[in-house]
N, C-alpha and C positions, 0 to 999 in steps of 0.2 A: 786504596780503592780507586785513588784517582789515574793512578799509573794505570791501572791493567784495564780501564775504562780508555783511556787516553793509545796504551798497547793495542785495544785492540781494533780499537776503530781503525789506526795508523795500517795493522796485520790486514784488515778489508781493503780498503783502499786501494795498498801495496799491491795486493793479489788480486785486483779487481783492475788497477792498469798493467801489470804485468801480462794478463791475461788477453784487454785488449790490443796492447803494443807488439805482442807476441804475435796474435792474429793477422794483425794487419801487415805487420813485415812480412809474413809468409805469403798472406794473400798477393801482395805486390809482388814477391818473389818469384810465387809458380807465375804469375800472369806476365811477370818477365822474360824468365826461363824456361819454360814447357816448348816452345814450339824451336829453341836452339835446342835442348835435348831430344826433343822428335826428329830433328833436323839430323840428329847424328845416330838416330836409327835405337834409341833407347825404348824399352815396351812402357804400357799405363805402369805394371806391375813395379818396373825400375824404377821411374820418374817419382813412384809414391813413396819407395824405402828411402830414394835419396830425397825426399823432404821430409819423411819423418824421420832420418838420422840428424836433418841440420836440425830439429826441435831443440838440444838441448845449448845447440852453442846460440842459438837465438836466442834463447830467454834470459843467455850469461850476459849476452850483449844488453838486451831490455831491460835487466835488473838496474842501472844506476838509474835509468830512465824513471821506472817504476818507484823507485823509491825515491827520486824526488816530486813526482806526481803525486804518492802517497801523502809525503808531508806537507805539500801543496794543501792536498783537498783536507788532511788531517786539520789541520789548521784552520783552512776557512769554515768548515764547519762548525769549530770551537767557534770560532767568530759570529757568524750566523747565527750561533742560538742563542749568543751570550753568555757565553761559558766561561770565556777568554775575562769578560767582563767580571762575570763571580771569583773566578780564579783570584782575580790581582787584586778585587778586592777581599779578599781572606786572605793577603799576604803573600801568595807567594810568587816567586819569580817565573821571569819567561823563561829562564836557565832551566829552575824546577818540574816547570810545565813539558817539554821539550826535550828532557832526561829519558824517558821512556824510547822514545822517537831517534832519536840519538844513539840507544844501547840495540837498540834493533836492528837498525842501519849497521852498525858498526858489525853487528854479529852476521848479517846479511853479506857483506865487505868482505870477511874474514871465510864466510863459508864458500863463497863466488870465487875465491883464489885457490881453493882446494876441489 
């Protein structure tokens, strides 16, 4: 119960910076590059496909970001409520706690390479 409690806060998180780190890179992006690609005579229509084609290598790039964000804020939340607190004291390890967070990442890792 505790894993998939602890999974999915970690799964929010993740997807909740990925989302905004993803944002923000593009925003900076077009606001960098739109007026060198006006400049070489590209229409609205182009400039849009070619940022929505960079979407997918952006978010390859924001994922390690994201997931260390994720177990960032995973964590301090366990702390903030005192969770961290109940956990350690029923026994078990920060190993054990962090096992979820760990197998996610890891699976994240593996899928981001394919």
């Amino acid at each position: 119960i505790i894993d998939r409690y602890i999974a999915k806060e970690f799964l929010k998180n993740f997807f909740a910076a990925l989302i905004v780190f993803t944002s923000l890179f593009l925003v900076v992006d077009i606001l960098t590059r739109i007026w060198e690609l006006r400049s070489l005579g590209a229409d609205g229509h182009s400039i849009w496909l070619y940022f929505l084609y960079e979407i997918p290598s952006t978010i390859n790039m924001m994922t390690p970001v994201a997931c260390l964000m994720g177990t960032i804020l995973t964590v301090n939340v366990l702390n903030r409520n005192n969770e961290l607190v109940a956990l350690f004291g029923s026994g078990i390890s920060l190993a054990r706690i962090t096992a979820p967070i760990l197998a996610i990442t890891l699976a994240i890792c593996i899928c981001s390479f394919f």
